[in-house]
N, CA, C and O atoms as a GROMACS GRO file, in nm:
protein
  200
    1UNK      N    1   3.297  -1.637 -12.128
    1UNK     CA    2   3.400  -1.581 -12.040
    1UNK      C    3   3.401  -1.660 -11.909
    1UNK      O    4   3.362  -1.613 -11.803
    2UNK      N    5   3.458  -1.806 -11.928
    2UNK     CA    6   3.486  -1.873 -11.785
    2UNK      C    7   3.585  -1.873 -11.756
    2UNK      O    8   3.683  -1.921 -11.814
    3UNK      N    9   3.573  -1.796 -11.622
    3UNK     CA   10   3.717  -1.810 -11.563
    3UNK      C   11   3.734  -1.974 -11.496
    3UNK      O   12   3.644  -2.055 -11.476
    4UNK      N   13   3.895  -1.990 -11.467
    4UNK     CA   14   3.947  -2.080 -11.407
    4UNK      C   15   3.918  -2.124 -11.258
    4UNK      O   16   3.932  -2.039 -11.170
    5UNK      N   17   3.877  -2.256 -11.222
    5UNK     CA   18   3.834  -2.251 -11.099
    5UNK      C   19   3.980  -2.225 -10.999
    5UNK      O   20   3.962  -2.214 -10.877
    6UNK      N   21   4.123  -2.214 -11.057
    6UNK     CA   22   4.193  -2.265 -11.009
    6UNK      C   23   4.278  -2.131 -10.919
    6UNK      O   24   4.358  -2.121 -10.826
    7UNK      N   25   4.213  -2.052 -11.003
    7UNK     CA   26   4.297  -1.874 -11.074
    7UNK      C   27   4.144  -1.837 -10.897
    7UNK      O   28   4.168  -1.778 -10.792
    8UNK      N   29   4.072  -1.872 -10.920
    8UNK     CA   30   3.964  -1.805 -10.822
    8UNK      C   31   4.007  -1.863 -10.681
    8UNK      O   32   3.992  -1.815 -10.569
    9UNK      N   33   4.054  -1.958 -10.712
    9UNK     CA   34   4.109  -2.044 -10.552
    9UNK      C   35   4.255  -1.997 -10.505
    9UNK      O   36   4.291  -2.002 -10.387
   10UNK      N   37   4.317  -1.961 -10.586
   10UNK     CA   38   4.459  -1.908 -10.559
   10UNK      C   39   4.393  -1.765 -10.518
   10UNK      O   40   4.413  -1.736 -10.400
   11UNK      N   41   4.338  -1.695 -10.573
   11UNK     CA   42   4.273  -1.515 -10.503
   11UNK      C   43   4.230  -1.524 -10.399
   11UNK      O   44   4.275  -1.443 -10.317
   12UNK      N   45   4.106  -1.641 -10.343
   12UNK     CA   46   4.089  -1.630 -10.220
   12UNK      C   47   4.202  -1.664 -10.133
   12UNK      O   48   4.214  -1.587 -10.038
   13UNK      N   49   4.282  -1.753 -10.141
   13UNK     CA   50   4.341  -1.761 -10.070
   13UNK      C   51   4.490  -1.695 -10.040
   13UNK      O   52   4.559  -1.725  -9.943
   14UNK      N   53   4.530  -1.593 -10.151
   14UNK     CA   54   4.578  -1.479 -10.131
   14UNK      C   55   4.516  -1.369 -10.060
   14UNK      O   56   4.579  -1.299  -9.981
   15UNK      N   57   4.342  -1.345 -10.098
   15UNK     CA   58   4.282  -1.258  -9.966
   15UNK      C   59   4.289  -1.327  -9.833
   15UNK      O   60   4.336  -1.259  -9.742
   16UNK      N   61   4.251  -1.448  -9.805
   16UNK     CA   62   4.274  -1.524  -9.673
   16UNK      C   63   4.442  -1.465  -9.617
   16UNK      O   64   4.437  -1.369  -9.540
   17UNK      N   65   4.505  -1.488  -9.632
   17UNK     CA   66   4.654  -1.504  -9.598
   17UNK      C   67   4.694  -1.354  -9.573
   17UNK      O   68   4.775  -1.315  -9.489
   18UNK      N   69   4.603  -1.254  -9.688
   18UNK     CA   70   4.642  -1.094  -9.670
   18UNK      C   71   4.591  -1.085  -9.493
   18UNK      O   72   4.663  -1.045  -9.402
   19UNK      N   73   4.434  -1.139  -9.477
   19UNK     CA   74   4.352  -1.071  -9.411
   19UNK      C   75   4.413  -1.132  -9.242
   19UNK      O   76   4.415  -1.072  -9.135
   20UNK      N   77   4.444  -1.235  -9.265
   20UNK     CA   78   4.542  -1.297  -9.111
   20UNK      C   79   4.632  -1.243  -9.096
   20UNK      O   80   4.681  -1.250  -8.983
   21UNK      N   81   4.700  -1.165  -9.195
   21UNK     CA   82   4.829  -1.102  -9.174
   21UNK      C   83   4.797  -0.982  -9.100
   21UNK      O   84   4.856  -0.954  -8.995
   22UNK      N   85   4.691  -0.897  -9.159
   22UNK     CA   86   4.674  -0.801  -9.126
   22UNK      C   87   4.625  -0.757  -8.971
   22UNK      O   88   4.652  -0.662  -8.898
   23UNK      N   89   4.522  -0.898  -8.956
   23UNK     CA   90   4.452  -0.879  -8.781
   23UNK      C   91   4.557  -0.952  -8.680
   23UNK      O   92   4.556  -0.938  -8.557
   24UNK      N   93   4.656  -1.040  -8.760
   24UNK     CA   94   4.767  -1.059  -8.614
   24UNK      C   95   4.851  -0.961  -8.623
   24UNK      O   96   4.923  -0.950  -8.524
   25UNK      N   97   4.875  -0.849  -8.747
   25UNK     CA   98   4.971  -0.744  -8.714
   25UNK      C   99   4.887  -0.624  -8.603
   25UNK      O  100   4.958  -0.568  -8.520
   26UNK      N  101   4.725  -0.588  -8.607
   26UNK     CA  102   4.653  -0.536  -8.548
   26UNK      C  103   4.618  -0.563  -8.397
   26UNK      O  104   4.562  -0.488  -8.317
   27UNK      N  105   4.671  -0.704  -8.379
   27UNK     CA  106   4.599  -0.765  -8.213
   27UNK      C  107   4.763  -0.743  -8.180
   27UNK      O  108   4.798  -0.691  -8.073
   28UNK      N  109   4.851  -0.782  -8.270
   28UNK     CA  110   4.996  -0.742  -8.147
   28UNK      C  111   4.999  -0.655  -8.136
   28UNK      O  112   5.010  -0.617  -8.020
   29UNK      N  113   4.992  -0.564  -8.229
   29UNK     CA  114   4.958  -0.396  -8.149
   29UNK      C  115   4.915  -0.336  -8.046
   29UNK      O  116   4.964  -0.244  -7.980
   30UNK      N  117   4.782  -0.414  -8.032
   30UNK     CA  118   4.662  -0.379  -7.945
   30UNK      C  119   4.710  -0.453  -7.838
   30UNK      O  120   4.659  -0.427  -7.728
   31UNK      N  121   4.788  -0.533  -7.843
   31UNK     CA  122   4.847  -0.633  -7.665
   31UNK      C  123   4.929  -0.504  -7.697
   31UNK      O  124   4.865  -0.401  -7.712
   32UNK      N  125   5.069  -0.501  -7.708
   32UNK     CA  126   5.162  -0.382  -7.716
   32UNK      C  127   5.147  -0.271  -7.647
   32UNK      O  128   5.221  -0.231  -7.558
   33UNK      N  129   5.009  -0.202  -7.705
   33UNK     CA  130   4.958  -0.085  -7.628
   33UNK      C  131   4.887  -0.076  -7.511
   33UNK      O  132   4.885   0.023  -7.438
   34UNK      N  133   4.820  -0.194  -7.490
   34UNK     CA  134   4.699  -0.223  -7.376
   34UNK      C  135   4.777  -0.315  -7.283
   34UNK      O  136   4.725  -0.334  -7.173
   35UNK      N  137   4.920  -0.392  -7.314
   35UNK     CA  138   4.957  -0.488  -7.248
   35UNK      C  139   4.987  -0.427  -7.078
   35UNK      O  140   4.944  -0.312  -7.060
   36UNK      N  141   5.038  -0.478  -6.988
   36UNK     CA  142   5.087  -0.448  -6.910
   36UNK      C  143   5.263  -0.437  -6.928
   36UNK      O  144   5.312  -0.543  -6.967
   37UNK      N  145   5.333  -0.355  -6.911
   37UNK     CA  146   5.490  -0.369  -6.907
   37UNK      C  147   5.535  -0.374  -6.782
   37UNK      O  148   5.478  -0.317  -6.689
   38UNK      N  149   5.658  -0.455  -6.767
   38UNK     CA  150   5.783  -0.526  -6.641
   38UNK      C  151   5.856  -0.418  -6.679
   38UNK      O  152   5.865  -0.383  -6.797
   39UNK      N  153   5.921  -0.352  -6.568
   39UNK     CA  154   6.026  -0.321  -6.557
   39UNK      C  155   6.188  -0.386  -6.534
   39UNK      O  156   6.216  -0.434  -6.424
   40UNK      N  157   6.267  -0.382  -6.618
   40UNK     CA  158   6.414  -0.450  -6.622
   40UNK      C  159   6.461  -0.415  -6.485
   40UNK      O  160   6.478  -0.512  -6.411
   41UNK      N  161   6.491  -0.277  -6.426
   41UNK     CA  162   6.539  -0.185  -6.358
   41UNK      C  163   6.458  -0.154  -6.273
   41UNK      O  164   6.393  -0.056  -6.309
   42UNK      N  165   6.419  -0.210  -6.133
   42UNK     CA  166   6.309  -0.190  -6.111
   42UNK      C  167   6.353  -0.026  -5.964
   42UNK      O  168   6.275   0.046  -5.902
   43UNK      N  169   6.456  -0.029  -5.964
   43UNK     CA  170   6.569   0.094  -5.908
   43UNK      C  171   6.556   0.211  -5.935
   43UNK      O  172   6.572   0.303  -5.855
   44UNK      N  173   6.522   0.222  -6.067
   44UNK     CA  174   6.573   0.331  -6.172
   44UNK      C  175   6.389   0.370  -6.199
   44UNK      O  176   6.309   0.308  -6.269
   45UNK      N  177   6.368   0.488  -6.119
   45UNK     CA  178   6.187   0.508  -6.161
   45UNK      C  179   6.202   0.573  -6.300
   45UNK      O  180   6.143   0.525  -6.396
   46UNK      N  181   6.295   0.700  -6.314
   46UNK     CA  182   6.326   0.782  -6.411
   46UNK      C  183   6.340   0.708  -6.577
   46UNK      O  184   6.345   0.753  -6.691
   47UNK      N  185   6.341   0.596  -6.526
   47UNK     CA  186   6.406   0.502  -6.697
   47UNK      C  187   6.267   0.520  -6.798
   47UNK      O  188   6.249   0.564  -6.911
   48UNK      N  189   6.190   0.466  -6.702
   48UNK     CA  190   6.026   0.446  -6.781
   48UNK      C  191   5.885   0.506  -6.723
   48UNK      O  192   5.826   0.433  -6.644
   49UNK      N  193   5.827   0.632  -6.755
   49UNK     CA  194   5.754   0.657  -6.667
   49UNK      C  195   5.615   0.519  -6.628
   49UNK      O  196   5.557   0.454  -6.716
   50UNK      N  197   5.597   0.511  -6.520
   50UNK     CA  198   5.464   0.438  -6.509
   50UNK      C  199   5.328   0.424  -6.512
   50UNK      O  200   5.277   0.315  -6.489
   0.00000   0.00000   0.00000
């Protein structure tokens, strides 16, 4: 029962590609939530609380 070296290199690198996807969808988040936000309107306090 040998598997293919080729079939094992295509999986890792379908886990590789899952696992980058997953921690740059996790760190833009984490800037997103932790970032600092600009106000457009800087007039208008009511638009966005601070």
């Amino acid at each position: 029962t040998f598997r293919e070296p080729v079939s094992d290199y295509q999986v890792v690198r379908e886990k590789a590609a899952s696992q980058r996807r997953d921690v740059e969808r996790a760190l833009t988040r984490f800037m997103a939530k932790t970032g600092e936000t600009q106000s457009l309107f800087k007039d208008d306090i009511s638009a966005f609380p601070c």
